[in-house]
C-alpha positions in Angstrom: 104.0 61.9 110.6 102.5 59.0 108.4 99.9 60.9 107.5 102.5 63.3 106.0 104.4 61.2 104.2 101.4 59.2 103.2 100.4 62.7 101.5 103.9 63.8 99.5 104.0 59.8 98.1 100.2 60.4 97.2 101.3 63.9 95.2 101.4 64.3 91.8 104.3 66.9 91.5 103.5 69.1 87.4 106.2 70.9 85.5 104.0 73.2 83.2 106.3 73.6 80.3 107.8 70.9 79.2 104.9 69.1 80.8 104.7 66.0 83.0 104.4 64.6 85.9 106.7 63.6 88.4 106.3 60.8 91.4 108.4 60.2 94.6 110.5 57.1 94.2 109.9 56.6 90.4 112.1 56.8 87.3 111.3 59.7 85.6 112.8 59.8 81.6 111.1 63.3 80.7 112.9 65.2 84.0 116.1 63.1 82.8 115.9 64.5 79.4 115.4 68.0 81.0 118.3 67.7 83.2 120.4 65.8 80.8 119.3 68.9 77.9 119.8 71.5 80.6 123.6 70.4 81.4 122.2 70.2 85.6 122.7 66.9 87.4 120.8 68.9 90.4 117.2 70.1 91.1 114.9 71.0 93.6 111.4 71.9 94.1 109.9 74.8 95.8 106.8 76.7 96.6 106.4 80.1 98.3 103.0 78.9 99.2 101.8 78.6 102.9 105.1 79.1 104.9 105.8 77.1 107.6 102.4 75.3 106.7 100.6 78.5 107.7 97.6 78.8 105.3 97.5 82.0 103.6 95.2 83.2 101.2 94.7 83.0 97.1 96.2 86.5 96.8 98.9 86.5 99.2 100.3 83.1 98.1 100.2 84.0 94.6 102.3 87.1 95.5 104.8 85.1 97.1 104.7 83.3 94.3 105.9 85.8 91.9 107.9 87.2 94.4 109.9 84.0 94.4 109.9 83.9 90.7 111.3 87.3 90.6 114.3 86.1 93.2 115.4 82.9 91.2 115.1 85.0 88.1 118.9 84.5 87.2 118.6 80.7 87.8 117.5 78.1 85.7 114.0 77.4 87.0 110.1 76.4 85.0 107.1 76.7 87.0 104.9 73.6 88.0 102.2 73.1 90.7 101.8 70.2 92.7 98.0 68.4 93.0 97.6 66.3 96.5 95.1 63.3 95.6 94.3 63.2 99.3 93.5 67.2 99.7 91.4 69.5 97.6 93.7 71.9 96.2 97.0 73.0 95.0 100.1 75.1 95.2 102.4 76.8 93.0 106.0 75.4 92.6 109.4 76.5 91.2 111.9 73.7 89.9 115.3 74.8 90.1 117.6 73.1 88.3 121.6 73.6 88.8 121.3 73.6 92.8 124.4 72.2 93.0 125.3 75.9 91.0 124.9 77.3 94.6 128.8 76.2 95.7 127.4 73.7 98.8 124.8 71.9 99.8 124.2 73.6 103.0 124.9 77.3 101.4 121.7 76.0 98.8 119.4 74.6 101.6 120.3 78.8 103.1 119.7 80.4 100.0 116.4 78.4 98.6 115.4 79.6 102.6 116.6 82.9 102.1 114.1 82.9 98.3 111.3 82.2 100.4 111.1 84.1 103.2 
């Protein structure tokens, strides 16, 4: 379980466009400016990428990648990846902004499920 959490602290989460970088546990005044200019007070990051931390490969995650893109399509949402300093490689993310759009928090955790299966 360290190991794990040794690895998301260790992350450098992207958003594409606007671009920067964000970090677990630090202030972050560009994703503040985005929420703030985006009217959300909500967010949250996703990836269709490797389900249930099965590996899949190049051409099936990048399916389910636009797949997902495709499902929260009426959402506000800009792509990002995330880069693990202690792993080679990277997955495609979706931040969603306006969770809290979603009516509850445990009808968003269902729906954000529902996007990804």
């Amino acid at each position: 379980m360290k190991e794990l959490i040794d690895a998301y602290n260790n992350t450098n989460f992207t958003i594409s466009n606007p671009s920067f970088n964000i970090h677990i546990g630090a202030v972050n005044p560009e994703l503040n400016e985005l929420l703030a200019t985006s009217n959300a007070t909500t967010w949250a990051c996703i990836t269709a990428y490797n389900s249930y931390s099965k590996p899949l490969s190049k051409d099936e995650n990048s399916e389910r990648h636009e797949q997902l893109k495709l499902k929260v399509k009426g959402y506000t949402f800009f792509e990002g990846a995330e880069l693990v300093r202690m792993r080679i490689g990277s997955q495609k993310l979706v931040y969603l902004l306006k969770v809290s759009q979603i009516r509850s928090p445990l009808r968003s955790v269902n729906i954000l499920n529902k996007m990804l299966l």
